[in-house]
matplotlib code that plots the C-alpha trace (Angstrom):
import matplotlib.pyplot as plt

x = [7.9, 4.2, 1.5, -1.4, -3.8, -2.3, -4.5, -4.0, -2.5, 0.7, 2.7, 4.4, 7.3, 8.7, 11.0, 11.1, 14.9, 15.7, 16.7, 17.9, 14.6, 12.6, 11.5, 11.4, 9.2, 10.2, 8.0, 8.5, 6.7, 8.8, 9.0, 10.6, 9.8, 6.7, 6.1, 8.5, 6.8, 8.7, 7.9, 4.6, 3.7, 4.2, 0.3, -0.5, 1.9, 0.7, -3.0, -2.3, -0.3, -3.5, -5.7, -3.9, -2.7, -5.4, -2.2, -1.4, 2.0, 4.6, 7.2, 11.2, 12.5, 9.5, 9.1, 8.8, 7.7, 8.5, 12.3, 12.9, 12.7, 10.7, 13.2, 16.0, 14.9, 13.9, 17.4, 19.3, 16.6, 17.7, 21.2, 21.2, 18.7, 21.3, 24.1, 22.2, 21.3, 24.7, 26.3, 27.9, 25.6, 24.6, 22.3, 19.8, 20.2, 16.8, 13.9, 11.0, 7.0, 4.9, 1.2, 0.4, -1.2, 0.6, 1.2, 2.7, 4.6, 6.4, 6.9, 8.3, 10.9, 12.1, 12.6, 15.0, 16.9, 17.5, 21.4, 21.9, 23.2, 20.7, 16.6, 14.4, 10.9, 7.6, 7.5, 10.7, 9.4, 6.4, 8.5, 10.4, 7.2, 5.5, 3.2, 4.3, 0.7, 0.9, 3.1, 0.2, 0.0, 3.4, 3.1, 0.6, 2.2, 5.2, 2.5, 2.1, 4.7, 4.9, 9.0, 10.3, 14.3, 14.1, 12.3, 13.6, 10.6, 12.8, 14.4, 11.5, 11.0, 9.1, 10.2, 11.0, 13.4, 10.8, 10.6, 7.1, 5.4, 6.5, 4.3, 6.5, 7.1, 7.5, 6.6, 9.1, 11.1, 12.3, 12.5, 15.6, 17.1, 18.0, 18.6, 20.8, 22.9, 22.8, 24.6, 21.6, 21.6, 18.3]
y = [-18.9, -18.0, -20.1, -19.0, -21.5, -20.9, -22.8, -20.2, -16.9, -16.3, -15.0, -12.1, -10.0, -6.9, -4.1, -0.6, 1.2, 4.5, 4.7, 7.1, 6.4, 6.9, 4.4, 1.1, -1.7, -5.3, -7.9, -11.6, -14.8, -18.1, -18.5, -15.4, -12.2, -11.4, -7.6, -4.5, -1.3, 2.2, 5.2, 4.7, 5.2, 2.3, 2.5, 2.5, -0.6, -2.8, -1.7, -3.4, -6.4, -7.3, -6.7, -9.1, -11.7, -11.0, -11.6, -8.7, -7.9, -8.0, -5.5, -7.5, -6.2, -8.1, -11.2, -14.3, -16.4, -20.5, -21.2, -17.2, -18.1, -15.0, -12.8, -13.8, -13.6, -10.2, -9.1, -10.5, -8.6, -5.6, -6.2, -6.9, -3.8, -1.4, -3.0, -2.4, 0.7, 1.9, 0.0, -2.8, -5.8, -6.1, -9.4, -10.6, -14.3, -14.5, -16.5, -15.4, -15.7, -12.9, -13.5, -13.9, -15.5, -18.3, -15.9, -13.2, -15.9, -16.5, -13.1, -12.4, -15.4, -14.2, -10.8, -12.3, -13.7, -9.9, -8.6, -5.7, -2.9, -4.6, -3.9, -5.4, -4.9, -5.6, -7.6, -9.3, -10.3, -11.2, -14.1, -14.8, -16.3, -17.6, -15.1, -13.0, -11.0, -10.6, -7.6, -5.1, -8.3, -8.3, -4.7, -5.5, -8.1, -5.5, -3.1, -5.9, -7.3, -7.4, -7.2, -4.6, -4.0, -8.1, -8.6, -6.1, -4.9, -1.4, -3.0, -3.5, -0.5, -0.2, -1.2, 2.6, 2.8, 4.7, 4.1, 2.9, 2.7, 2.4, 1.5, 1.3, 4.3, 7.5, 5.9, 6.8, 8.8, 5.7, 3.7, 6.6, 6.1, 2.8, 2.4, 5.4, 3.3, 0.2, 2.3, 2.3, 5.6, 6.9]
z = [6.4, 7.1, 8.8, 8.0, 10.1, 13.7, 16.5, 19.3, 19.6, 20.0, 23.0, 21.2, 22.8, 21.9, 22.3, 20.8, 19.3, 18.1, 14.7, 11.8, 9.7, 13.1, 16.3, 15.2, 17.3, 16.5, 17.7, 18.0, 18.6, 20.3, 16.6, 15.4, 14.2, 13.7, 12.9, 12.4, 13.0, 11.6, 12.3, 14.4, 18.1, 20.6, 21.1, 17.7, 16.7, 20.1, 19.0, 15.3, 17.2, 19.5, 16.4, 14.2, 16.5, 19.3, 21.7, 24.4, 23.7, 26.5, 26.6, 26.3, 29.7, 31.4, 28.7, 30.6, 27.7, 27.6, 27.4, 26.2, 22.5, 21.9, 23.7, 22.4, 19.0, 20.2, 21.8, 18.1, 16.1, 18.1, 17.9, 14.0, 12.8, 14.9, 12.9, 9.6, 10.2, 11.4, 7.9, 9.6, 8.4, 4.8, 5.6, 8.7, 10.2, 12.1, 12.8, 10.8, 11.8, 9.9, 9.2, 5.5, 2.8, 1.0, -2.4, 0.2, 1.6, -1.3, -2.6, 1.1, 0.4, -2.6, -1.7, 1.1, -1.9, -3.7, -2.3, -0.4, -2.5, -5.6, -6.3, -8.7, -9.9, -9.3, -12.4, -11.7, -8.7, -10.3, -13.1, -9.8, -7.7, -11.5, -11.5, -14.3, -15.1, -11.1, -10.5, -9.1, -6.3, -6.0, -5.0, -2.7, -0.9, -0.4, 1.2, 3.7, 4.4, 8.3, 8.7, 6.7, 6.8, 7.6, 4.5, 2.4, 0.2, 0.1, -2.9, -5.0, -7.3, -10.5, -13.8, -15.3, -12.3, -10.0, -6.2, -6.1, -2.6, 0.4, 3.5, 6.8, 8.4, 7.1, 3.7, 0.5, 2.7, 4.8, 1.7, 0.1, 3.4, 3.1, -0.1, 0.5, 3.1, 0.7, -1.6, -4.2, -6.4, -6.5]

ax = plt.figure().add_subplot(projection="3d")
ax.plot(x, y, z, "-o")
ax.set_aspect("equal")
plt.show()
């Protein structure tokens, strides 16, 4: 999922939508989505894009990028976060190109593997990736992980059936709303 030694930057794309847990800016490389940003300003989300990628982002509409990979991925990331977020779509079939370290890589993975409508814990996610001792990492690989929603650290809550953390957006209050529409009781 992650490669963590990229030669170059990447040409990165994006596009910004309007959404019941705030604006939402989804970013992509040819390779696929790179970033999901909730909640923030357009500045503040392409500031953190050149920073961590040192790309310029371009904006969709305008994305001329080799063979359109990167916009396409960018148009099907739109279309599939709207259909989440309106209840139509209970899983995501997209490329996937976030940033991260090869432990966050595979706490990412197996997040993917956790059902809509179903959370586990840190520490279950911690015997899931071999790490048992490792659930405070675990909750620090949620914390940055670069494509919420996608990735759906939302459904990782602490053992004692407390929401934990919540970075994206609007923080806990994001993370209620969609495991609101998951049907989670909270």
């Amino acid at each position: 999922m992650v490669d963590v030694g990229r030669e170059r930057p990447p040409a990165i794309t994006y596009a910004r939508i309007a959404s019941p847990v705030g604006a939402i800016l989804i970013a992509a490389t040819e390779r696929g989505v790179c970033d999901i940003s909730i909640g923030e300003s357009e500045r503040e989300s392409l500031l953190w894009l050149r920073k961590k990628y040192g790309s310029v982002p371009v904006r969709h509409e305008s994305w001329a990028g080799a063979g359109g990979e990167g916009r396409a991925i960018i148009h099907d990331a739109r279309h599939q976060i709207g259909e989440y977020l309106a209840g139509r779509l209970s899983s995501f079939d997209l490329p996937l190109d976030p940033a991260g370290t090869p432990f966050e890589s595979m706490v990412w993975d197996e997040m993917t593997a956790i059902p809509y409508g179903e959370t586990k814990s840190y520490g279950d996610l911690a015997e899931k990736v071999r790490r048992p001792k490792a659930a405070r990492a675990v909750g620090m690989a949620c914390a940055r992980n670069p494509v919420p929603i996608v990735v759906p650290c939302h459904r990782i809550i602490r053992r004692d059936g407390g929401l934990g953390g919540y970075s994206a957006g609007r923080g806990l209050t994001v993370k209620r709303a969609l495991l609101k529409l998951e049907g989670v009781r909270i």
